[in-house]
SESE-686501 format. One record per residue (C-alpha): residue number from 1; residue in three letters; x, y, z. Coordinates in nm, 3 decimals, padded with zeros to 5 digits. Example, Ala and Ser with C-alpha at 12.3 -4.5 7.8 and 13.67 -1.06 7.14 Angstrom:
REM residues 2
+-----+---------+---------+---------+---------+
| num | residuo |       x |       y |       z |
+-----+---------+---------+---------+---------+
|   1 |     ALA |  01.230 | -00.450 |  00.780 |
|   2 |     SER |  01.367 | -00.106 |  00.714 |
+-----+---------+---------+---------+---------+
//
This chain:
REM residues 227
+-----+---------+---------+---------+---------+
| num | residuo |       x |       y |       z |
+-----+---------+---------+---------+---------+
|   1 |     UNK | -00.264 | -05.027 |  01.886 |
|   2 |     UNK | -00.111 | -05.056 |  01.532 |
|   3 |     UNK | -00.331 | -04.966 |  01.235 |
|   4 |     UNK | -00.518 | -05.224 |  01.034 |
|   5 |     UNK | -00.322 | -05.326 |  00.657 |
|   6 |     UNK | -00.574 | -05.154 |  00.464 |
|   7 |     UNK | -00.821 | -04.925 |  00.452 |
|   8 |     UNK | -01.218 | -05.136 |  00.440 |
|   9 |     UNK | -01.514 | -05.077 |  00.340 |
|  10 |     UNK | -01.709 | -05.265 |  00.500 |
|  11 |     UNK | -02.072 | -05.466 |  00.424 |
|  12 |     UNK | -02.290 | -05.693 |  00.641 |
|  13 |     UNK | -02.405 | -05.989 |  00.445 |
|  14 |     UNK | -02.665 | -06.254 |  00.577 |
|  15 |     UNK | -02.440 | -06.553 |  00.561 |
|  16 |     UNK | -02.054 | -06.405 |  00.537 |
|  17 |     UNK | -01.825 | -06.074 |  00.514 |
|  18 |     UNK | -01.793 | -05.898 |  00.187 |
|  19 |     UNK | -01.585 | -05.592 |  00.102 |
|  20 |     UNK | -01.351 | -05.426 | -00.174 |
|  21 |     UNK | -01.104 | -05.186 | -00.146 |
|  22 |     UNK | -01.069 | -04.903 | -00.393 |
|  23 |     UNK | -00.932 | -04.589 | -00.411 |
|  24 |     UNK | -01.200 | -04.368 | -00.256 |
|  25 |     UNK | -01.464 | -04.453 |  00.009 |
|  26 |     UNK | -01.757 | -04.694 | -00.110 |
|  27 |     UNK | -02.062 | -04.776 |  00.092 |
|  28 |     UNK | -02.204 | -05.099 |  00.048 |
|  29 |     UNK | -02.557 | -05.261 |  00.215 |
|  30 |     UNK | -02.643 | -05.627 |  00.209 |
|  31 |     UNK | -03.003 | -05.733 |  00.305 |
|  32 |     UNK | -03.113 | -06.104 |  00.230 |
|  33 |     UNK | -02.826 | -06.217 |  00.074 |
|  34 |     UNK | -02.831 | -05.885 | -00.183 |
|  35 |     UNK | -02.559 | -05.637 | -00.152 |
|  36 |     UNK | -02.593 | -05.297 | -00.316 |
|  37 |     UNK | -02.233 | -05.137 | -00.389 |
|  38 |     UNK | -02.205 | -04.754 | -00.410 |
|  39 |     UNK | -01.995 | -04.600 | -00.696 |
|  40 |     UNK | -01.686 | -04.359 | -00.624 |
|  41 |     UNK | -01.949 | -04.097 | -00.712 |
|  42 |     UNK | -02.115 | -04.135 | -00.352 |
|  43 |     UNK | -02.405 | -04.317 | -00.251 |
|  44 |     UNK | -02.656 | -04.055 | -00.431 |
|  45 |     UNK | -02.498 | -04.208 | -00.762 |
|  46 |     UNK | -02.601 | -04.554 | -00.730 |
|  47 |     UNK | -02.984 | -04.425 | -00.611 |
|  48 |     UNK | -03.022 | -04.335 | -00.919 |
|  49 |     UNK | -03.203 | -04.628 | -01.138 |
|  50 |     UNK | -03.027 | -04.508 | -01.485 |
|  51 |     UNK | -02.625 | -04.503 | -01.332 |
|  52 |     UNK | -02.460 | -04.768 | -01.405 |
|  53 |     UNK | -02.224 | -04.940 | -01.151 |
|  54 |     UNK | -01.880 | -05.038 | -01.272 |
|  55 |     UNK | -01.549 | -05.143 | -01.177 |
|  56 |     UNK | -01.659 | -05.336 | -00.877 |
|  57 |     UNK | -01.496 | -05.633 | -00.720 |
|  58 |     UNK | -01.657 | -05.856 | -00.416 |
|  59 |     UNK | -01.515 | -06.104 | -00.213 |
|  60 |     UNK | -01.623 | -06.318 |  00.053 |
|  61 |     UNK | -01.515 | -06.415 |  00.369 |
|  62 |     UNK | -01.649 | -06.754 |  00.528 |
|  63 |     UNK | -01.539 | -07.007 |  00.791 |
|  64 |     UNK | -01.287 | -07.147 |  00.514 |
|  65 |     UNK | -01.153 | -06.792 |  00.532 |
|  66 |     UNK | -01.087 | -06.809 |  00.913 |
|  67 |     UNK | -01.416 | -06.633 |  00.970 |
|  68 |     UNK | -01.509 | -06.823 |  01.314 |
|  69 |     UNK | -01.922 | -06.834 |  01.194 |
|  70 |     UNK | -02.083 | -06.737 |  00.905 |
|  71 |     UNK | -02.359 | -06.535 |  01.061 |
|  72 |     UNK | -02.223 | -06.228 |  01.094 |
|  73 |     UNK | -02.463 | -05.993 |  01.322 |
|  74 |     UNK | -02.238 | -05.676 |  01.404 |
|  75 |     UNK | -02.010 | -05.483 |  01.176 |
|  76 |     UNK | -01.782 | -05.186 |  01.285 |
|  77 |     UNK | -01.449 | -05.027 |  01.133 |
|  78 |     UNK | -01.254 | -04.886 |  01.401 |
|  79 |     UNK | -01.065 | -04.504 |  01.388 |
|  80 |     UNK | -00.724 | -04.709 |  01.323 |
|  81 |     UNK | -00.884 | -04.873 |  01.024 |
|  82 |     UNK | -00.934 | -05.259 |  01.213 |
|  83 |     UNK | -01.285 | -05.371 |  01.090 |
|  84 |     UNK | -01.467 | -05.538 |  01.361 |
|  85 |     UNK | -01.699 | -05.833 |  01.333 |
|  86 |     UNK | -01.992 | -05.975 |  01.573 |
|  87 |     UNK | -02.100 | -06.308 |  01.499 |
|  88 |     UNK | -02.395 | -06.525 |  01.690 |
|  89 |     UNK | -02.049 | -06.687 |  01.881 |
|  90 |     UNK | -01.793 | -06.441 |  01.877 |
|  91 |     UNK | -01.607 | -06.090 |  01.830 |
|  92 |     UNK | -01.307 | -06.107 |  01.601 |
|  93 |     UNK | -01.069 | -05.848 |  01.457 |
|  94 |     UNK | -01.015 | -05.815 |  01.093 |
|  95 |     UNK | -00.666 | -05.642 |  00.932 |
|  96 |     UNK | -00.768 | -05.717 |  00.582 |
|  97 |     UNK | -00.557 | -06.032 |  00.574 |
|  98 |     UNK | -00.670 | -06.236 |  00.856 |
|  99 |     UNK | -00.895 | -06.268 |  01.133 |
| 100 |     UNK | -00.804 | -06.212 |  01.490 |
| 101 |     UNK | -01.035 | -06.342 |  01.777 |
| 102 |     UNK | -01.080 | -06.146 |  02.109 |
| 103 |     UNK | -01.254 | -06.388 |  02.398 |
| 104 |     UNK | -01.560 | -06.184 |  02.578 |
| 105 |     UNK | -01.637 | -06.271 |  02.951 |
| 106 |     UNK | -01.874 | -06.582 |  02.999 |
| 107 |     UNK | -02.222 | -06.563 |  03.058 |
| 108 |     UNK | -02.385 | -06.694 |  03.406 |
| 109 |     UNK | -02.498 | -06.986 |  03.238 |
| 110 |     UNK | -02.166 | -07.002 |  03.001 |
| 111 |     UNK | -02.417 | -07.026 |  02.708 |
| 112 |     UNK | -02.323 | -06.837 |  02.395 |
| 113 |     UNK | -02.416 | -06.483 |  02.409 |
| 114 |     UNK | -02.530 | -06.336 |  02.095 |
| 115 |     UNK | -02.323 | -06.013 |  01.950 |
| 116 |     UNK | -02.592 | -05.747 |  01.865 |
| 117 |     UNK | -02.430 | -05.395 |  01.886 |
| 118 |     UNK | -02.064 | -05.273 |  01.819 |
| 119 |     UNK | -01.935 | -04.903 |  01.892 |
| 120 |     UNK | -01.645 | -04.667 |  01.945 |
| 121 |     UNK | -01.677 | -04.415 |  02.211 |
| 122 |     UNK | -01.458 | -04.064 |  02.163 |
| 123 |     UNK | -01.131 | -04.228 |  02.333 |
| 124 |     UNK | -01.104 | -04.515 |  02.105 |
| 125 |     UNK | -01.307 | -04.791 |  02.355 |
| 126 |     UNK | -01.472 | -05.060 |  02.184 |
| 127 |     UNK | -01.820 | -05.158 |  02.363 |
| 128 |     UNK | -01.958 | -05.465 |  02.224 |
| 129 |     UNK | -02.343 | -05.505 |  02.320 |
| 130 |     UNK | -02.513 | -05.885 |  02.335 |
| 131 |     UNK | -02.793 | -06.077 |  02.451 |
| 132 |     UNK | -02.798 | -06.245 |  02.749 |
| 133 |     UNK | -02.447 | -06.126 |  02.800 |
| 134 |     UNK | -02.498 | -05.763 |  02.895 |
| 135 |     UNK | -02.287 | -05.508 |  02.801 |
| 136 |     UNK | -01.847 | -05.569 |  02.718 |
| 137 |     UNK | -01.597 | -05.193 |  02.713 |
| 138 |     UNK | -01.211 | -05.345 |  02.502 |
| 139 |     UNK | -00.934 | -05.116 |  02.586 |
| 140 |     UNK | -00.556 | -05.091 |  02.563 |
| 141 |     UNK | -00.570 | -05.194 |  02.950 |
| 142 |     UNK | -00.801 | -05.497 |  02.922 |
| 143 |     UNK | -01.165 | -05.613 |  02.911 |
| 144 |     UNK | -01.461 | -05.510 |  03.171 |
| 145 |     UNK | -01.829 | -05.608 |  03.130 |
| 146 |     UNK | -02.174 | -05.456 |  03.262 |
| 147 |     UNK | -02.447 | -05.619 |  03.371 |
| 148 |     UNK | -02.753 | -05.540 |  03.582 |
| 149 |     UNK | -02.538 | -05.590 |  03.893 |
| 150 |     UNK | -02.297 | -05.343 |  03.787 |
| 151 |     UNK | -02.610 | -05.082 |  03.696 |
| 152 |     UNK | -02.727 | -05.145 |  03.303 |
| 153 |     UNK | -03.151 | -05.207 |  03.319 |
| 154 |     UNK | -03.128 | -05.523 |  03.113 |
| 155 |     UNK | -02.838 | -05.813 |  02.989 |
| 156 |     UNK | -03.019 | -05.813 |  02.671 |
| 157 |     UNK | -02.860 | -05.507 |  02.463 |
| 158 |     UNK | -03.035 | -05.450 |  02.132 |
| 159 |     UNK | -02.831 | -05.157 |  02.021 |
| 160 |     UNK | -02.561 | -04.878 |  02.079 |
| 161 |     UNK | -02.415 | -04.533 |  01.988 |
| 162 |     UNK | -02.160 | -04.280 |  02.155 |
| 163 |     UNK | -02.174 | -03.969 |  02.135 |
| 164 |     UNK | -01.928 | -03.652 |  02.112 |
| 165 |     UNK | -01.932 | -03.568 |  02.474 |
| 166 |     UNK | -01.822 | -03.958 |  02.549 |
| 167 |     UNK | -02.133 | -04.100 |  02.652 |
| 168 |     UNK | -02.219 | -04.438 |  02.510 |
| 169 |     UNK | -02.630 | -04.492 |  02.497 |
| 170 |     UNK | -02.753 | -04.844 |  02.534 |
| 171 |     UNK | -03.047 | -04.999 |  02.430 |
| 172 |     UNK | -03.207 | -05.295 |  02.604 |
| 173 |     UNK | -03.529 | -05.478 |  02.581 |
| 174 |     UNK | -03.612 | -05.304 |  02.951 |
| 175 |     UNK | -03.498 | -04.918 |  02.878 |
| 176 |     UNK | -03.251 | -04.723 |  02.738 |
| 177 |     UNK | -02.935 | -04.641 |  02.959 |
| 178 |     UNK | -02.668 | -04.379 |  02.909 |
| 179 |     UNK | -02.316 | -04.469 |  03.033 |
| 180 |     UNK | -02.151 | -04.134 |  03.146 |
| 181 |     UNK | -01.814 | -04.301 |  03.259 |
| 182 |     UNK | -01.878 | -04.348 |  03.599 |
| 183 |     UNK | -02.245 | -04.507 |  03.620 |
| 184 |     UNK | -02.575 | -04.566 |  03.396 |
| 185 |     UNK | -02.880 | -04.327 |  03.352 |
| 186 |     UNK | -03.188 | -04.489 |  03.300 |
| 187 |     UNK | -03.467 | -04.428 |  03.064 |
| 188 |     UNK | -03.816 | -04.613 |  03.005 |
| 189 |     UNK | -04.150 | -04.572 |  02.939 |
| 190 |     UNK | -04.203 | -04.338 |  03.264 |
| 191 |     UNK | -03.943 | -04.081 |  03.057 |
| 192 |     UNK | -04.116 | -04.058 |  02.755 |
| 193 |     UNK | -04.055 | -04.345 |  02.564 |
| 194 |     UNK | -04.383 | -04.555 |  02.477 |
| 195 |     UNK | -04.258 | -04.879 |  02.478 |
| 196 |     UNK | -03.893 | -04.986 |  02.692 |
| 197 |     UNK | -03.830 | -05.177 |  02.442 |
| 198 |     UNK | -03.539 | -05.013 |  02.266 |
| 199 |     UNK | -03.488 | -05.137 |  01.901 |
| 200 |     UNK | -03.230 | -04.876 |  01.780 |
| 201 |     UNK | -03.033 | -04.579 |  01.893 |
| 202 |     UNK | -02.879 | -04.310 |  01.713 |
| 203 |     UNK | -02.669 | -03.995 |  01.724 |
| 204 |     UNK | -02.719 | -03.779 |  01.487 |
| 205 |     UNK | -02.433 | -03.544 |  01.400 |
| 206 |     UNK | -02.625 | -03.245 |  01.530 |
| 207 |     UNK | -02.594 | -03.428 |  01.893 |
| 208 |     UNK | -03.030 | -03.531 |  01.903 |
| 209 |     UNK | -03.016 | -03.902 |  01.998 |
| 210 |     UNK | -03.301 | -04.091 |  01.829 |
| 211 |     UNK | -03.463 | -04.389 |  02.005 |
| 212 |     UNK | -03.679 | -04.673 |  01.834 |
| 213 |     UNK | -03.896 | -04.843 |  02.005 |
| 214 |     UNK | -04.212 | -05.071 |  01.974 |
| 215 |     UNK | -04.424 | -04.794 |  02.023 |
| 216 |     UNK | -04.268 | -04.526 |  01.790 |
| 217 |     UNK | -03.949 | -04.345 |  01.725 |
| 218 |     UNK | -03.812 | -04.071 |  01.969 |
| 219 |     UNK | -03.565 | -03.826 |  02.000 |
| 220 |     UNK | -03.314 | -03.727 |  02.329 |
| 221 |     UNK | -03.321 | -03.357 |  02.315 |
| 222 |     UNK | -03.215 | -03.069 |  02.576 |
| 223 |     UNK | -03.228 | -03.324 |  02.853 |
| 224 |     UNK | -03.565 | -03.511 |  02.772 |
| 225 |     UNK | -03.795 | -03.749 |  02.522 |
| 226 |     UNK | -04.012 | -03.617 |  02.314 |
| 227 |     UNK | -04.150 | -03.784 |  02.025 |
+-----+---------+---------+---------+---------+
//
C-alpha cells in the first residue's frame, strides 16, 4: 500500500476534520467544537496557562471538501501515514489531498451502522469497530467482518486496541473479547469486570490493558481483572 502525501496530525472535531502540518509532531484535541493545538515544544508546553501558542494554522474539512458526513466519530493515522476517518455513515481514507471511501459489509437490516472504534493491529490490519454492525478486519487481501455468529459477544462495539503480541481487544456493550487470530476470548462481569458494559479499552505501553466500564475502570494483568 503506497504511503499517504503527507505526514498528519490529526484532530477529531464535533462537526468536521481539522489538522495542520508542520515540521515536527503536534497533538491537537477538539471537544465541543474547541480544539486545543499543542506547540512544537510537546504537549506539556501548551498545559501550561502562561505559554503562548504561535504559528498555528487550522483548516477544515467538510462535505464541500469531499468529506462524505460531517460527524466525524473515529479518527486513526495509519503506520504508512493514511489518516483514517469514521463517520455516523462511513469509513474513508484521507492522503492529505482527498478523500477516499472504502464500502464496509451491510448490516442484517442494511441500516447504517455507526463507526465507533478504529485500530491497527502489529501487521498493518485495519479493524474498524461499529454499532449494530459488529466488528470489520481491511487488509491488502480484502475485507472480512465479525459478528456474534462468527464468535464476538455483541454487534455493538464501543471500543478497540491491539496490542504488541497481535491481539486486538474489543469492547462491546455485552463483554470485552480478545481476538487472538484464530477465535475470540470472552470477558464479562463473571471475570472481574463489574459492569459488561465496556466503554473504553486501552494498552498501555507497559502491555496492562485497561478496561472502562459502567461500574469502574479495570486493568488486564498476568492473565486476569483486577480492579
Amino acid at each position: 500500500m503506497p504511503r499517504a502525501e503527507s505526514a498528519l496530525y490529526p484532530v477529531v472535531h464535533s462537526s468536521s476534520i481539522l489538522h495542520r502540518l508542520k515540521r515536527s509532531p503536534t497533538i491537537a484535541l477538539g471537544c465541543l467544537g474547541l480544539a486545543l493545538a499543542c506547540s512544537p515544544l510537546g504537549f506539556a508546553a501548551v498545559m501550561e496557562p502562561s505559554t503562548p501558542i504561535r504559528d498555528f494554522a487550522v483548516r477544515t474539512w467538510g462535505r464541500a471538501e469531499g468529506l462524505p458526513g460531517d460527524s466525524v466519530t473515529a479518527i486513526l493515522q495509519t503506520r504508512d501515514g493514511y489518516l483514517w476517518i469514521g463517520t455516523s455513515a462511513k469509513l474513508v481514507r484521507f492522503d492529505g489531498v482527498k478523500f477516499t471511501e472504502f464500502p464496509l459489509p451491510a448490516t442484517d437490516t442494511n441500516a447504517t451502522a455507526r463507526i465507533t472504534a478504529l485500530c491497527e493491529d502489529t501487521t498493518g490490519k485495519l479493524w474498524v469497530g461499529r454499532l449494530e454492525g459488529g466488528l470489520v478486519c481491511l487488509d491488502e487481501s480484502g475485507t472480512r467482518s465479525y459478528r456474534k455468529n462468527s464468535g464476538l459477544c455483541d454487534d455493538n462495539v464501543t471500543s478497540l486496541a491491539a496490542d504488541t503480541e497481535g491481539r486486538v481487544w474489543v469492547g462491546t456493550q455485552a463483554g470485552l473479547n480478545r481476538w487472538d487470530g484464530k477465535g475470540f476470548t470472552l470477558f464479562t462481569s463473571r471475570d472481574g469486570l463489574a459492569d459488561s458494559f465496556v466503554s473504553g479499552v486501552h494498552v498501555a505501553r507497559s502491555g496492562v490493558v485497561w478496561i472502562t466500564t459502567r461500574g469502574g475502570m479495570y486493568q488486564y494483568k498476568d492473565g486476569r481483572i483486577m480492579p
